[in-house]
N, C-alpha and C positions, 0 to 999 in steps of 0.2 A: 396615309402614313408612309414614311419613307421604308425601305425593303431592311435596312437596320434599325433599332429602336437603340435609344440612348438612356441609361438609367443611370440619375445619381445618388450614391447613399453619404447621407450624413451620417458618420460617424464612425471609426475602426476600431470598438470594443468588441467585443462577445459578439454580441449581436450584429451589429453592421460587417463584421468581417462575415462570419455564417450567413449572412443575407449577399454578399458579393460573392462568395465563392461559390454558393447555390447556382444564380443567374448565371455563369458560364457553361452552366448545363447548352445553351445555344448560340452557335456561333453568330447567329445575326443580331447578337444583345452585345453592344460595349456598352462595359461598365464601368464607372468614376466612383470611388472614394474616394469623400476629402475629408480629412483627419488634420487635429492642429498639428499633431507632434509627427516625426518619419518612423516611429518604432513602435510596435504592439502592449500594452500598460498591463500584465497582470496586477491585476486590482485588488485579486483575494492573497494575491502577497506584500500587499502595502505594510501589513505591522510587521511583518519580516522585514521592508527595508528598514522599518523606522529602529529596530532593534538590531539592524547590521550582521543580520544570518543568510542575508538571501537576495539575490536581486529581484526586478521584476520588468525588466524590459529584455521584449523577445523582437527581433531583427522578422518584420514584415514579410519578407523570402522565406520564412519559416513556415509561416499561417495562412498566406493569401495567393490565392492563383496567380499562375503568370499573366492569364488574360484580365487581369486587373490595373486599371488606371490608377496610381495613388497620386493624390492632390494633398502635399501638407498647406493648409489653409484653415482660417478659420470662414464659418457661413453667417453671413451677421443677416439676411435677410432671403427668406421664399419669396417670389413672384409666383402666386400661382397660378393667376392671369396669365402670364407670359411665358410661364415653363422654363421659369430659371431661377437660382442662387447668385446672389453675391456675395464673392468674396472678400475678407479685410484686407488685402493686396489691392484691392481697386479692381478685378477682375468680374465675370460672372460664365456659369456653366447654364446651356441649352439641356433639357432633359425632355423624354419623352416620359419616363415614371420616377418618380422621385420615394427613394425608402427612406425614413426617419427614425434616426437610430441613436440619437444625442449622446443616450445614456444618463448617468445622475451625476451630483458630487453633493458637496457637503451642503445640507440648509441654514437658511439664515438663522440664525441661534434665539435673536429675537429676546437675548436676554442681556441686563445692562452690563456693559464688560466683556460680553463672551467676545465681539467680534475684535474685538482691543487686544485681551487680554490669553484668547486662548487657541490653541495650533488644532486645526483641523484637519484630517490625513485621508479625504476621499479620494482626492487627487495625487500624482504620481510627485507634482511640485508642491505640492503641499506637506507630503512625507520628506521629502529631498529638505525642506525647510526644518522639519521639526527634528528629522535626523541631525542637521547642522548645532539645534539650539539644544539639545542632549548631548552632544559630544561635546559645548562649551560649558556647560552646567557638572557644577560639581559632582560626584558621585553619589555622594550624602542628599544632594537635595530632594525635596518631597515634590514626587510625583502624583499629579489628580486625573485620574481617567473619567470623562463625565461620559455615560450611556453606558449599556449592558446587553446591547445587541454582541454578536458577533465581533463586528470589528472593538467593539470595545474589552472585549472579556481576553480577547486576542492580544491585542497590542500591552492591558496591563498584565498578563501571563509571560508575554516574551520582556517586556522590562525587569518585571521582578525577578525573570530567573538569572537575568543578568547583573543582578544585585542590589535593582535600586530600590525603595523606600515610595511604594506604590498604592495610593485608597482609589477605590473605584465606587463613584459616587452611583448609581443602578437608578435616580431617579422613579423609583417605583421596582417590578419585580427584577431578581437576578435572571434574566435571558429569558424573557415574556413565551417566544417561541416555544421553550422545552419543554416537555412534560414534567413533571415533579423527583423522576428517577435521576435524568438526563440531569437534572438544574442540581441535585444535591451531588453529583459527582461533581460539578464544573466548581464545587463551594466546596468541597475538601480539596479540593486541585488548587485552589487561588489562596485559600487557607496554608495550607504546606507549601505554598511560595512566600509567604508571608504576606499577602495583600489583603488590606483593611476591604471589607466589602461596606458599604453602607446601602441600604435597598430598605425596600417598605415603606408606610406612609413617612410624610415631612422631608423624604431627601428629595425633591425639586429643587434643582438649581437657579436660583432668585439671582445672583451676582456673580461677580467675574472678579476681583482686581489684580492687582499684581503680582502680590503675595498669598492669595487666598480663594478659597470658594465658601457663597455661602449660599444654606442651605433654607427650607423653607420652616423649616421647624427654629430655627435662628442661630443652629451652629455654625460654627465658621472654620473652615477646615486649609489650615496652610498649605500653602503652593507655590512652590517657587517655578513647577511649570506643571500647566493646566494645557490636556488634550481632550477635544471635545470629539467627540464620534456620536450625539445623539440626533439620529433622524439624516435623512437624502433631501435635496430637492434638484431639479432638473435644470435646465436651461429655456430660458424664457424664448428662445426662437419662433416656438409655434405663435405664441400670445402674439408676439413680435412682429410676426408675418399675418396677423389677422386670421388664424387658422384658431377651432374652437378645442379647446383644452379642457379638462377638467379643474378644481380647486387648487391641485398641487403644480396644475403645469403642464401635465401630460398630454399628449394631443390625443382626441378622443377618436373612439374609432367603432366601426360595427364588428360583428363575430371572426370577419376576414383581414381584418389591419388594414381597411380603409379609409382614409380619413370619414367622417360626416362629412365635410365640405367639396371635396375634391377628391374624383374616383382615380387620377392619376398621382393621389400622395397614398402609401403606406407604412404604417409605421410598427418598429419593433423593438424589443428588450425594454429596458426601465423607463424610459421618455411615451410609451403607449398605454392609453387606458382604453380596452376595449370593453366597448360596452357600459363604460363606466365601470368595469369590474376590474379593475387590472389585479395582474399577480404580483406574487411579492419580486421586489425588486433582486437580483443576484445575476450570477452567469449561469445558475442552472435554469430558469427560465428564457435569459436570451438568447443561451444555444440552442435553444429550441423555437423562440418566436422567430428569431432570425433567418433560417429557413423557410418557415411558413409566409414571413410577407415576401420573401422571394418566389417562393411558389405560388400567392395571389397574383406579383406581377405577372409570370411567366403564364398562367390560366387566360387573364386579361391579352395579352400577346395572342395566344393562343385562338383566344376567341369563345373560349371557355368558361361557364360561373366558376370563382372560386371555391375554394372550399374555408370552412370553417375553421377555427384556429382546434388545436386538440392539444392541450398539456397537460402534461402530468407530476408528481414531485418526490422523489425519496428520501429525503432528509434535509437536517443541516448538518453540517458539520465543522468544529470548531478546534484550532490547536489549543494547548497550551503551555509553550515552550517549543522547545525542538523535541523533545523525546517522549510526550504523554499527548493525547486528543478526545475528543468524545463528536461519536459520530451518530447522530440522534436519528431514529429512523422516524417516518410518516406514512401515511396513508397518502394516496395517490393527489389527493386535495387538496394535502401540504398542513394537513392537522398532525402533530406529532403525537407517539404512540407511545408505551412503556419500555418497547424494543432502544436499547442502545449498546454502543462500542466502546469501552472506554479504555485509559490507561497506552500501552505503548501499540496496542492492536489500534487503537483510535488513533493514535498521530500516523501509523502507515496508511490507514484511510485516508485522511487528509490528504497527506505527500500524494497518495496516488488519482484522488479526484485532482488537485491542482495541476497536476503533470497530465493527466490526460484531457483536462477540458486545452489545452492548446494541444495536443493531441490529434481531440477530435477537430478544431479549427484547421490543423493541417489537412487531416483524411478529407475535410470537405474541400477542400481547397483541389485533394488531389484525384479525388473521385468527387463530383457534385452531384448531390441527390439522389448518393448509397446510404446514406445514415438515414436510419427510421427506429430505432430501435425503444426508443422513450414512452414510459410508463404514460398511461394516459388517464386520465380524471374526468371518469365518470358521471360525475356530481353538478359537475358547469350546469348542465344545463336546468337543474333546479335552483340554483345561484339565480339565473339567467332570468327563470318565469319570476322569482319570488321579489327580484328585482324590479318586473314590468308590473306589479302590484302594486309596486311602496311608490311612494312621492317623486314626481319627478327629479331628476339628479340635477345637481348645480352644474352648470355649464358658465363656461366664463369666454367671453371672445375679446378682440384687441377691437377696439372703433377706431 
């Protein structure tokens, strides 16, 4: 191998940035990102753009090392035969280790209408779209939020305090994640904004159409604009590239974010299933995986076994509005606990996780490979056996 090694990372989210800024720990690593867009996406302020409180694009000189190569490109294909990407410009990048860091956006909804008829806000243009179709829509019109995740409890909290005419359809529980403390604050919070919740059996969303959502029970619930927030899915690259992924897309990998196929690919944050166990998808686990596959490659350089991935998790945390939050605590596992933050103590939580995870992307950016400080989870490794028990996992490759 040549006396420089060349690494490229797909993707400049959470993850992929934290995995670039790590690798410049050695000067004999140049590093390429390539990212479609030239600007940093905070992702966990998307229902802030789409409710016009808050931007979320952060200028790359903020977050990413100076010894970082940025490529605005898209990667339509791996060679991993050949040790290289192509670009949708016509171009392709030579790499000696390749980090896979995609990240998610919204899934196919998979439901008759939804892809027609309803705005989905994973992505930064996707917000920027349904931003546009809220500011033409009347003030009066009835607003449907479909899912009860996070982005969804989020996005119908900052609409309705902005006055609009809001039901949030929960398809099953209000915010699955929370404990039952955490869940009945988030339900007197959307209550005194005035937003219909519908949750429990029968509200699966069967249809989409223009003016309406319907549900599985056979209500039919008017919409004159319908945003859908239920469920991620990835980018098909891996599948794409003949690299093996798990059911949802994610490219599988062992305990150290090695591909299974190829010990010169690894991967990190939302697009990685290792082990077949992945974590839950967000930025608090990518700022954390994101580092670790960089510290596999640099082990690999090194000459070194990696080490094992080690994560851990402290909560969720949830706005709603500008001036109340709930900030739900957990066990290091990511099982949420009775412990929570609510009211306007919970929305300064929030502001201040958001503000410091690009924060922390700078500090690594400006010290690489001082941040260590994350709760670690214990438990993986009985996840891990009780896993090498059960039936083998579905594996899906590209032929």
């Amino acid at each position: 191998m040549a006396a420089n090694t060349e690494v490229v990372v797909i993707g400049g989210g959470y993850a992929g940035v934290m995995a670039a800024n790590r690798l410049t720990q050695r000067d004999d690593v140049t590093v390429t990102l390539v990212n479609p867009r030239p600007t940093f996406v905070e992702r966990i302020r998307l229902h802030q753009l789409v409710g016009g409180s808050h931007g979320t694009v952060v200028d790359y000189r903020k977050v990413l090392a100076d010894g970082v190569r940025l490529v605005v490109d898209t990667v339509t294909r791996i060679d991993a035969a050949e040790r290289g990407v192509t670009l949708a410009t016509g171009g392709t990048v030579g790499y000696d280790y390749l980090i896979y860091a995609v990240g998610s956006g919204s899934a196919d909804p998979r439901v008759p209408g939804a892809g027609e008829f309803a705005y989905p806000i994973a992505t930064l243009e996707e917000s920027q779209r349904l931003r546009s179709v809220l500011d033409a829509a009347p003030a009066t019109a009835a607003v449907t939020v479909v899912g009860a995740g996070p982005a969804g409890i989020e996005t119908a909290a900052e609409l309705a305090e902005l006055g609009r005419t809001v039901t949030l359809v929960c398809g099953g529980a209000l915010g699955p994640y929370l404990h039952p403390r955490g869940r009945r604050a988030i339900a007197r919070r959307l209550a005194g904004l005035g937003v219909t919740v519908l949750d429990g059996p029968g509200t699966q969303v069967t249809a989409v159409t223009r003016d309406a959502v319907r549900l599985s029970d056979g209500r039919r619930v008017p919409s004159e604009v319908t945003i859908w927030t239920a469920g991620f899915g990835v980018p098909d690259l891996a599948a794409r590239s003949g690299l093996s992924t798990d059911a949802l897309g994610r490219l599988l990998t062992d305990e150290t974010l090695t591909s299974v196929d190829d010990v010169r690919i690894v991967a990190a944050g939302d697009s990685a299933a290792p082990s077949d166990l992945p974590f839950r998808m967000g930025c608090q686990s990518a700022v954390q995986l994101g580092p670790q596959a960089a510290e596999t490659v640099l082990s690999r350089i090194a000459g070194e076994r990696p080490a094992s991935i080690d994560v851990g998790f402290l909560g969720q945390c949830i706005s709603l509005g500008r001036h109340v939050g709930v900030f739900q605590f957990s066990r290091r596992n990511d099982t949420a606990i009775r412990l929570y933050v609510g009211g306007r103590p919970g929305a300064k939580l929030k502001e201040l996780v958001c503000r410091s995870t690009v924060w922390q992307l700078g500090y690594e950016a400006r010290r690489p490979g001082a941040r260590t400080w994350w709760a670690k989870d214990a438990r993986r490794r009985q996840l891990l056996q009780a896993n090498r028990e059960a039936p083998a996992p579905a594996v899906e490759r590209a032929t």
